[in-house]
C-alpha positions, -999 to +999 in steps of 0.1 A: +005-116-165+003-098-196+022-066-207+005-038-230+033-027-257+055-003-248+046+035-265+078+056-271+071+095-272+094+120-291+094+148-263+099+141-228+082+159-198+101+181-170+110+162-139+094+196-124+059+189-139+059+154-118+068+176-087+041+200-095+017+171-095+030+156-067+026+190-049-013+186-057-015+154-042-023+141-078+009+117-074+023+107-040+045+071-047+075+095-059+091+113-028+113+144-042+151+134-047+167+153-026+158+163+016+129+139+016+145+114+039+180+122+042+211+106+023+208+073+007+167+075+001+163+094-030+138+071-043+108+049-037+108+016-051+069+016-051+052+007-084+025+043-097-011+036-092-032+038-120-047+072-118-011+083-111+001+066-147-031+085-164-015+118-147+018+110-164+004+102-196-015+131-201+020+152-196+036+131-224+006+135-244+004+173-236+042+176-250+037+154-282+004+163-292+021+173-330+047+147-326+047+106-337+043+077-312+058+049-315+046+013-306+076-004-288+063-045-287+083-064-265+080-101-261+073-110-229+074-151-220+043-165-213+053-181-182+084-179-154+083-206-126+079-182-095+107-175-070+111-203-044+098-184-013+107-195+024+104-176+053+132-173+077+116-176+114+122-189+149+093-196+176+071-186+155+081-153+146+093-140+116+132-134+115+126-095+100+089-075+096+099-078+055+095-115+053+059-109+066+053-076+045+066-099+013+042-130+021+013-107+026+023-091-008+024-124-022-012-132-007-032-108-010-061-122-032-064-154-011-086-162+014-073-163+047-061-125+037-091-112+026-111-122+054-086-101+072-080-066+052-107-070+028-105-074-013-077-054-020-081-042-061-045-023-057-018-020-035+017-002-028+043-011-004+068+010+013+046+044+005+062+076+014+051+104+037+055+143+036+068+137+072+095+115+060+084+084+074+075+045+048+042+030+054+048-008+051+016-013+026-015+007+016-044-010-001-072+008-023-107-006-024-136-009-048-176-019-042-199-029-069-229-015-064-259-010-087-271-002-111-234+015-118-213-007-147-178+005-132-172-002-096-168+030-071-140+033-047-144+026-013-114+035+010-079+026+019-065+001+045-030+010+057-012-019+070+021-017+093+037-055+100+059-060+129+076-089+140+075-088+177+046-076+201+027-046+191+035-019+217+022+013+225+041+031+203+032+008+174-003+018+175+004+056+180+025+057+149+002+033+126-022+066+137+002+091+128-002+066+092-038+067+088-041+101+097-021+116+072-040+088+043-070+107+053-060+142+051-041+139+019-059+112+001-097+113+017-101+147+024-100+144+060-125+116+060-108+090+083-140+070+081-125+058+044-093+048+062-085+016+080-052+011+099-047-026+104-013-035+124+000-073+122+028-082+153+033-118+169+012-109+199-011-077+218-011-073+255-046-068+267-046-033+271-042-023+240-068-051+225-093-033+252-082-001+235-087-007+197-126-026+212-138+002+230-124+032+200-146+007+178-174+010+198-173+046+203-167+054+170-193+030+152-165+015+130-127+000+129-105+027+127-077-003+141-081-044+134-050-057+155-041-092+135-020-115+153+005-136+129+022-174+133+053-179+111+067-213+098+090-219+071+067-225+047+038-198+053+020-172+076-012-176+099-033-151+107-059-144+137-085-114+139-074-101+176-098-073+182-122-055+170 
């Protein structure tokens, strides 16, 4: 991977501009500090998306339009031997829902991944909601299509992992997920939303559920993915639709 050089601006910005921009749904990786989600989660880990670093940037820009930048270069090493990675399971399942949220991270742009959730051209994990409440992983996705020379966006899938069965419940709240994607980030068009939910196993009911709302609906609002675990990687099988 390589790093652009760091720019160092003379003037900062006001924590209460990022709040403002937040509060227009121009930035939404960056829950507020304080009454979000209670004591101890004051902030997200979650990397910005792009358009949310061009927000950012235009602040900084605004505040030092008179004022010198400086180029920062930092020397970066051309190449680190990745972290040994092995997943801690038993019977097939995964020991804890963040060893399979990590490997799918880690995956992403292979394969047997794609064929699953689709070419993802960015991600976030542990995304925050106004309601309090960390989506495991959202993607955002792109289609070329002529005769345009940029590619156009195409939706989001929001992915929940759990380790043991899907229940019920799962599904209701991987709802509550998508719903709130498509109100505050696709005005209201849940057709640009996806809600896929990966768990070690589906009873039959709720398979026969997520078939026939795909049916009705003319599209996949739900793709229950059914997971394997062994030491050494994840497989994954299209359950329904």
């Amino acid at each position: 991977m390589k790093f652009e050089p760091c720019i160092e601006f003379e003037k900062p910005i006001d924590i209460a501009d990022i709040w403002d921009l937040r509060d227009l749904g121009k930035i939404w990786t960056i829950p507020k500090p304080i009454g979000d989600y209670g004591p101890g989660l004051k902030r997200t880990k979650c990397p910005l998306l792009q358009e949310e670093t061009k927000e950012i940037l235009r602040l900084f820009i605004r505040n030092n339009l008179q004022c010198e930048t400086h180029e920062n270069k930092i020397d970066y090493p051309g190449f680190r031997r990745p972290i040994p990675f092995e997943i801690d399971c038993n019977a097939d399942k995964v020991a804890h829902e963040n060893y399979l949220v990590a490997w799918l991270l880690k995956n992403l742009d292979t394969r047997v991944v794609e064929e699953r959730i689709g070419k993802a051209n960015e991600f976030i994990s542990w995304v925050p909601t106004s309601h309090g409440q960390i989506m495991d992983i959202v993607c955002l996705h792109e289609r070329e299509i002529e005769p345009f020379d940029k590619a156009v966006f195409a939706g989001y899938s929001v992915i929940e992992c759990k380790k043991d069965a899907c229940t019920e419940e799962n599904l209701k709240q991987l709802a509550t997920y998508v719903d709130w994607v498509a109100i505050k980030r696709a005005d209201g068009y849940r057709n640009m939303v996806q809600g896929i939910i990966i768990a070690s196993d589906f009873n039959p009911e709720l398979v026969e559920y997520a078939k026939d709302i795909a049916e009705f609906e003319g599209r996949t609002p739900f793709r229950l993915v059914k997971y394997r675990a062994n030491p050494k990687g994840i497989e994954l099988e299209n359950v329904a639709p």
